[in-house]
VOPAGU-2260 file (C-alpha; in pm, 1 decimal, decimal comma):
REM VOPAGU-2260
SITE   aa  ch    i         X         Y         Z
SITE  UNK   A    0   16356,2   14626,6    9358,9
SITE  UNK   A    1   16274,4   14991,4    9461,4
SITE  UNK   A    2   16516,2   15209,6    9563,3
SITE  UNK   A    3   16487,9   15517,0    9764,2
SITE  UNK   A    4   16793,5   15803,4    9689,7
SITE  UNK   A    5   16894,6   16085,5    9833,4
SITE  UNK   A    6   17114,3   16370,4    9684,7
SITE  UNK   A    7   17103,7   16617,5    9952,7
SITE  UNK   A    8   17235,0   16939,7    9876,1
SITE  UNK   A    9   17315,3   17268,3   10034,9
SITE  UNK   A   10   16977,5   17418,3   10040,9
SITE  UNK   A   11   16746,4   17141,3    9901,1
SITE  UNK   A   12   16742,5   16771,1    9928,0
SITE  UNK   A   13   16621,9   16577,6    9649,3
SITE  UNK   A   14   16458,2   16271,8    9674,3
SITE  UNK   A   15   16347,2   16004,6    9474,5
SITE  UNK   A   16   16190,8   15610,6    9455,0
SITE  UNK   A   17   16366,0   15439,1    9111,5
SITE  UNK   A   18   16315,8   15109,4    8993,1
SITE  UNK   A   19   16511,2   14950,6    8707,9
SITE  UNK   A   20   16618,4   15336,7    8598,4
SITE  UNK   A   21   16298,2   15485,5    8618,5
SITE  UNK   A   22   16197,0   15707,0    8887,1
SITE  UNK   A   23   15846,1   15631,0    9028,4
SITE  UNK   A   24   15850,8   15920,5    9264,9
SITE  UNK   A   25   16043,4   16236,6    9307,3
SITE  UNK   A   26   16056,8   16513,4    9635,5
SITE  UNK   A   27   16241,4   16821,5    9667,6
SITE  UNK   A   28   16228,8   16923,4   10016,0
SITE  UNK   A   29   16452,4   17164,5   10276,6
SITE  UNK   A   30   16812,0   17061,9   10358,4
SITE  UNK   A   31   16784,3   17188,0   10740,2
SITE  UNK   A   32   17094,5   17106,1   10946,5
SITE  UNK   A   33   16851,0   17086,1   11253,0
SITE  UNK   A   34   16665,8   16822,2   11142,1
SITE  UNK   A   35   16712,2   16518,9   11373,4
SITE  UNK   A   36   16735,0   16124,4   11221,1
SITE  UNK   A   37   16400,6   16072,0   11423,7
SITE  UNK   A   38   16243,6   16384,9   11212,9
SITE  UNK   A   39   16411,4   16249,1   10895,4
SITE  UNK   A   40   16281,4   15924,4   10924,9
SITE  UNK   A   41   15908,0   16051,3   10938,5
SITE  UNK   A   42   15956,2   16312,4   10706,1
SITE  UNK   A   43   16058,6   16024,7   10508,4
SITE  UNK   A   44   15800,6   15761,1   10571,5
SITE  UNK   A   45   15509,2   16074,9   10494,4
SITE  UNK   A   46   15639,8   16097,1   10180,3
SITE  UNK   A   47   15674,3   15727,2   10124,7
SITE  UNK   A   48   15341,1   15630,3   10262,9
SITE  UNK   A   49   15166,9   15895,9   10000,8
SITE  UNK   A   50   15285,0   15719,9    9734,7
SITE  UNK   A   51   15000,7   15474,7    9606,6
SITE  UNK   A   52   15088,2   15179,9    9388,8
SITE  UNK   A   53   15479,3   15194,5    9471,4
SITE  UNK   A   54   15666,3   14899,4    9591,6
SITE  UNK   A   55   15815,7   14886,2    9926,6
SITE  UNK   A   56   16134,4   15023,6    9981,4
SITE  UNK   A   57   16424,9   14748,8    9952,8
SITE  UNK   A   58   16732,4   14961,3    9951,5
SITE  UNK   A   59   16874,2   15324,2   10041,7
SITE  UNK   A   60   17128,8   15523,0    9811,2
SITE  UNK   A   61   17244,3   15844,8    9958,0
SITE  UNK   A   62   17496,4   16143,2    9848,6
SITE  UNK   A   63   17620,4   16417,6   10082,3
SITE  UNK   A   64   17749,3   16766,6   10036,7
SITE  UNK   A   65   17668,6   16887,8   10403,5
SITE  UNK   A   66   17814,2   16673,7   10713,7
SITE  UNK   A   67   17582,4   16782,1   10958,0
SITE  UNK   A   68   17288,9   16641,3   10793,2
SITE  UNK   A   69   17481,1   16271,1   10661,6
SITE  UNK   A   70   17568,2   16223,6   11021,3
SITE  UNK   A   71   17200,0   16233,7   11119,1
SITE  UNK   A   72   17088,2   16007,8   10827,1
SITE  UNK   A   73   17344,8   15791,4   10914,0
SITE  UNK   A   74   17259,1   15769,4   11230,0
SITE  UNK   A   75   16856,4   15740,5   11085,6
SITE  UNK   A   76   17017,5   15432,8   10858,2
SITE  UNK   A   77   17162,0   15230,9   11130,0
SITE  UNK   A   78   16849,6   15298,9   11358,4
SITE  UNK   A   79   16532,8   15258,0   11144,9
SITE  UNK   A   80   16670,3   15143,8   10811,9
SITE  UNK   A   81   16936,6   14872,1   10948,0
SITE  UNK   A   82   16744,4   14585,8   10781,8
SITE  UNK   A   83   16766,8   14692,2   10400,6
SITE  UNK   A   84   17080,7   14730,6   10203,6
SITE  UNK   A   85   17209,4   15111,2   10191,1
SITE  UNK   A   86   17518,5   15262,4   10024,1
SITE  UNK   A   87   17649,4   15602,1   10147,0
SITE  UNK   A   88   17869,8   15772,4    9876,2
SITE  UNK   A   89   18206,8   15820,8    9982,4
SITE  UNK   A   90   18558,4   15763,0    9908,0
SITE  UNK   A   91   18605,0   15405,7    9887,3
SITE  UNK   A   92   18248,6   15301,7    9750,7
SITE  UNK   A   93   18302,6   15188,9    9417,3
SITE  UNK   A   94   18173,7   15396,6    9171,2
SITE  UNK   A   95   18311,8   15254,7    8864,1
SITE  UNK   A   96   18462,1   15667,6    8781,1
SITE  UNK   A   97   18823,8   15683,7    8784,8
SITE  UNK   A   98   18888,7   16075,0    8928,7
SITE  UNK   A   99   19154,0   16233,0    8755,5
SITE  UNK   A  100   19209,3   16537,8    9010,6
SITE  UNK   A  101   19545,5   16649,2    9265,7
SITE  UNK   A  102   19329,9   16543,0    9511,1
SITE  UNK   A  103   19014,6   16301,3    9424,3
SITE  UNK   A  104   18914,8   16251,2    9782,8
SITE  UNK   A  105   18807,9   16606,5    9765,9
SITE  UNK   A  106   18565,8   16588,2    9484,3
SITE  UNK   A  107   18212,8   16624,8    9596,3
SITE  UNK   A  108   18003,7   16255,7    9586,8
SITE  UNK   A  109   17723,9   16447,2    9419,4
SITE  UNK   A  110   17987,3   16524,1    9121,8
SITE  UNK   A  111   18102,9   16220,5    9117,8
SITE  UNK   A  112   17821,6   16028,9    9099,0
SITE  UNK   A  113   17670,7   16273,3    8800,0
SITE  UNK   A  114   17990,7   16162,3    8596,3
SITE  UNK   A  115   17876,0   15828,3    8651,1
SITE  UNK   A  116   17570,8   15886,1    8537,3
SITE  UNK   A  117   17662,3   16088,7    8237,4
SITE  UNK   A  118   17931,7   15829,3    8060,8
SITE  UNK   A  119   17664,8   15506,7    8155,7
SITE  UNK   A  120   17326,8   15702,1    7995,8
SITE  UNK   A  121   17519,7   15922,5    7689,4
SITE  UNK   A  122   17771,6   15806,6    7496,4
SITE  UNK   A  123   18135,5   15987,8    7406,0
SITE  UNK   A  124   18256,3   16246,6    7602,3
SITE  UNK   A  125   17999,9   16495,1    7870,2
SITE  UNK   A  126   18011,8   16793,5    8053,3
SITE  UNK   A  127   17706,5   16788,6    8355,0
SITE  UNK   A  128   17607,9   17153,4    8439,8
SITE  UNK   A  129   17410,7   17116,1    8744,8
SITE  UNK   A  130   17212,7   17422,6    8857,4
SITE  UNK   A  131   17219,9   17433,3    9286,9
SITE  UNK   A  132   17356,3   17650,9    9555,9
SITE  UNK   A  133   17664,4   17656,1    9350,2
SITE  UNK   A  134   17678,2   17590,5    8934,3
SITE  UNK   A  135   17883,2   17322,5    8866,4
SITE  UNK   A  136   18059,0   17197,9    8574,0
SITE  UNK   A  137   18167,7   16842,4    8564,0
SITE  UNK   A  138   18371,5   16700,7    8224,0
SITE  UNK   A  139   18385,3   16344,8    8166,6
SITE  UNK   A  140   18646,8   16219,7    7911,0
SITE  UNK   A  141   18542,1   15985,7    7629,2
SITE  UNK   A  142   18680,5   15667,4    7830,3
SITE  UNK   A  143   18423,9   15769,9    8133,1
SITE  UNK   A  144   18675,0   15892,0    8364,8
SITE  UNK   A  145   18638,7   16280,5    8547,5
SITE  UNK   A  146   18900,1   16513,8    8416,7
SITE  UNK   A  147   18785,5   16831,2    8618,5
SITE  UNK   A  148   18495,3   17089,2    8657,5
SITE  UNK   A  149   18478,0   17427,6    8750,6
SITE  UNK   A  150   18226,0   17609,4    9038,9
SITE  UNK   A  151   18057,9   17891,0    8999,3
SITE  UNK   A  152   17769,3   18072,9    9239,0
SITE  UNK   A  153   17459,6   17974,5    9190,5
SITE  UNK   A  154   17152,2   18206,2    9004,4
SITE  UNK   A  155   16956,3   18181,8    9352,8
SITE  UNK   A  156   17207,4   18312,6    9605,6
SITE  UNK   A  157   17367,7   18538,4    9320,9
SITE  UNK   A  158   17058,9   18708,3    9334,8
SITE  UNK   A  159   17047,4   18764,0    9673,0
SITE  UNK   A  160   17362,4   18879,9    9720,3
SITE  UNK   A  161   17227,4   19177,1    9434,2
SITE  UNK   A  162   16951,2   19195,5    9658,9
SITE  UNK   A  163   17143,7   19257,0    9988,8
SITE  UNK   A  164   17408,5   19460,7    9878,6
SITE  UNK   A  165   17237,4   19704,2    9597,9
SITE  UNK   A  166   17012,3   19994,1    9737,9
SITE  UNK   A  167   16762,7   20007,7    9531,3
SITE  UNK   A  168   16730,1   19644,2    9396,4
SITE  UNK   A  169   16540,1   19383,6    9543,5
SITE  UNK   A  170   16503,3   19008,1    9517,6
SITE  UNK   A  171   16277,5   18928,6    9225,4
SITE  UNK   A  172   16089,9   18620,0    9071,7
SITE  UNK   A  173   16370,6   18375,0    8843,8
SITE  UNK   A  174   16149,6   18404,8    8558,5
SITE  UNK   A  175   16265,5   18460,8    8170,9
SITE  UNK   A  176   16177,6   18855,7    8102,4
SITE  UNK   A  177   15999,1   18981,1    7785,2
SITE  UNK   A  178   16304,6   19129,9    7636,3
SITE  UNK   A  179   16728,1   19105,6    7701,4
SITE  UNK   A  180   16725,8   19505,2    7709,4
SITE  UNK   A  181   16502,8   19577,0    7996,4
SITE  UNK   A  182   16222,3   19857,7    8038,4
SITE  UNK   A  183   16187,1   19832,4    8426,4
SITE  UNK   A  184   16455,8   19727,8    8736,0
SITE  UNK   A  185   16248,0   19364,3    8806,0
SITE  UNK   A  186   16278,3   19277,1    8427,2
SITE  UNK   A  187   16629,4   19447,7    8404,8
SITE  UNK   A  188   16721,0   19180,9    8691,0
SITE  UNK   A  189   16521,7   18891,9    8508,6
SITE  UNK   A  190   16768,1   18957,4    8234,4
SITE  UNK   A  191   17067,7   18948,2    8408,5
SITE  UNK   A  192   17010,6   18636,3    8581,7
SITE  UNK   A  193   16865,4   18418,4    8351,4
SITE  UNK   A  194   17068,3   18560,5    8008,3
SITE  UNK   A  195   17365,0   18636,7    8210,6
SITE  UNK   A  196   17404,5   18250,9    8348,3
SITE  UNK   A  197   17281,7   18079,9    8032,8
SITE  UNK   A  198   17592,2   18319,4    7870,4
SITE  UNK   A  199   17841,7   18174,6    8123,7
SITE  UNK   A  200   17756,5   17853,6    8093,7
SITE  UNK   A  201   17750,0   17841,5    7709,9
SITE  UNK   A  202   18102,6   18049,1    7745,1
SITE  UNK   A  203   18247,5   17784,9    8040,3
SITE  UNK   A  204   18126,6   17487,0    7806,6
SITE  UNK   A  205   18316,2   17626,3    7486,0
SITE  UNK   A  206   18633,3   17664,5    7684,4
SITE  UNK   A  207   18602,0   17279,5    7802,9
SITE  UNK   A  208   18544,9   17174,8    7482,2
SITE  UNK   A  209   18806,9   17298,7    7315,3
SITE  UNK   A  210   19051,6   17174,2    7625,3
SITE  UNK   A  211   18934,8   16845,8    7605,9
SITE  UNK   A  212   18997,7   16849,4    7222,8
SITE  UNK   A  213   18723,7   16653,8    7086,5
SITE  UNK   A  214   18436,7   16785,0    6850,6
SITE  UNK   A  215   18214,8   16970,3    6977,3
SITE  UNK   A  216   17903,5   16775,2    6835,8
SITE  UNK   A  217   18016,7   16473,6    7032,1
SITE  UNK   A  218   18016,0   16640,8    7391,4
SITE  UNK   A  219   17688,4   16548,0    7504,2
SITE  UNK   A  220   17657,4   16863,5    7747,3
SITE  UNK   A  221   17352,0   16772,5    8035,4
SITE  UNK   A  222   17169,7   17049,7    8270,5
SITE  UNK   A  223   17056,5   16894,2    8573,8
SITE  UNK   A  224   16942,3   17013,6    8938,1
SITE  UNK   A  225   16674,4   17257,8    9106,3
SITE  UNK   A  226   16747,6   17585,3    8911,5
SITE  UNK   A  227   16796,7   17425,0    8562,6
SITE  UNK   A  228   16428,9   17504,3    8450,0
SITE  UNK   A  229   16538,3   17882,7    8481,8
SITE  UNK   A  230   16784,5   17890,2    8247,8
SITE  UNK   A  231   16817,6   17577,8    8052,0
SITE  UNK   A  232   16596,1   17668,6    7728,3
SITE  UNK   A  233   16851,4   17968,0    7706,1
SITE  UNK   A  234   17132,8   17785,6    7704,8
SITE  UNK   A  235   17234,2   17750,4    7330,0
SITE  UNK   A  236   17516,3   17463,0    7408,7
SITE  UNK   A  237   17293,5   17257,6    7613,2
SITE  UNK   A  238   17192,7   16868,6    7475,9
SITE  UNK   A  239   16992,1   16762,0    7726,7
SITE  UNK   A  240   16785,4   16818,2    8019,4
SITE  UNK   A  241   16804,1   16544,9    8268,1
SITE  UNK   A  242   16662,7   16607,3    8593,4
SITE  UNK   A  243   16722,9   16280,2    8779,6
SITE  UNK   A  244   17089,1   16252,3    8673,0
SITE  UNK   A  245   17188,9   16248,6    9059,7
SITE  UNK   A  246   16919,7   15969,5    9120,8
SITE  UNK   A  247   17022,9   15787,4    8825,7
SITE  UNK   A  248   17327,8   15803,9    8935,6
SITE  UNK   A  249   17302,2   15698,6    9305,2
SITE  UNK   A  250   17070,1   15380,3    9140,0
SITE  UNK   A  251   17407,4   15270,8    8939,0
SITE  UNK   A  252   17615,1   15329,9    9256,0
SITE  UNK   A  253   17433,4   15106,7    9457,1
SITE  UNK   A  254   17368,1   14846,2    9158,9
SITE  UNK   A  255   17730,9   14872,4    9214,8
SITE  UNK   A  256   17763,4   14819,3    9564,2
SITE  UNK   A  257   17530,8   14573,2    9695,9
């Protein structure tokens, strides 16, 4: 069966057409809160449609961090996609993750279903740093539950805000610089991005270790999302690289589900 998911962020919304944990496909388009269900849909079926050799599309997995746009695919699910199975990811939809937080309902369906995806693929305990509008940090305990993250601003609009606010900087290319100590402003900005985050998130992933109280050679810690290619090969306490975790994960939710 081929499955269509949707993790749709902030800024970008990812896309992808998975069968039996592999993903056939992948798109990374636009998250724009103007964007109708009509427009959606075709959006959708152009994609779909380019895709030689790929099986029709037999169910629809999708996580939310912006309202606006899940009330137009929900509204694009009951209207064009009414006669497959789909799974929205909410509170209620079983997800298998028991959320250890004051308030669990709160947790972001993205997060949740990245924990998810961490305890089923790795074994032991996992912390998910996923590179988007925002860095998050996601720790899953040894028994597969989510203990707690932290959030952090992401490179891209960390940037900008340098950009906006400092006189004489500008936006520049995300791209790893010759050296850490800088001989011009672009590189000098290079290095602060992409040394500066890999720094926090190897500092932010000692500090969860050593909470959760486990060895640190059993904490599978996984980079995922848009911005990961940036930094990742900088980040010493990285274990793997797993772009798809958010697919993956939406594939075991609706496995789940349906």
């Amino acid at each position: 069966m081929t499955l269509l998911a949707a993790d749709i962020g902030n800024s970008h919304t990812t896309l992808g057409l998975l069968a039996d944990g592999e993903v056939l496909e992948h798109w990374r388009v636009s998250t724009l809160e103007t964007r109708t269900a009509d427009e959606w849909f075709v959006l959708l079926q152009a994609l779909i449609a380019q895709s030689s050799g790929v099986p029709a599309v037999h169910g629809l997995a999708v996580c939310s961090t912006v309202p606006a746009v899940l009330h137009e695919w929900r509204d694009m699910l009951a209207r064009h996609y009414a006669a497959i199975d789909s799974v929205v990811v909410e509170p209620g939809v079983r997800t298998g993750v028991p959320v250890l937080m004051d308030n669990p309902r709160e947790v972001g369906a993205d997060r949740v279903v990245n924990a998810l995806a961490a305890a089923t693929l790795y074994d032991g305990p996992a912390i998910v740093v996923d590179f988007g509008t925002a860095t998050t940090f996601d720790v899953v305990s040894p028994r597969g539950e989510y203990v707690g993250g932290a959030i952090a601003p992401g490179i891209d609009i960390s940037l900008e805000a340098l950009g906006r606010r400092g006189a004489q900087l500008r936006k520049v290319e995300l791209l790893r610089p010759r050296t850490v100590i800088a001989k011009n402003t672009v590189e000098a900005l290079q290095s602060g991005m992409v040394f500066g985050f890999a720094s926090q998130v190897d500092g932010i992933v000692a500090r969860m270790i050593e909470e959760l109280g486990v060895p640190a050679d059993e904490v599978h810690v996984i980079a995922t999302g848009g911005l990961a290619p940036v930094v990742v090969d900088e980040c010493r306490s990285v274990t793997d690289h797993q772009p798809w975790l958010t697919l993956r994960g939406l594939e075991l939710v609706f496995a789940r589900n349906t």
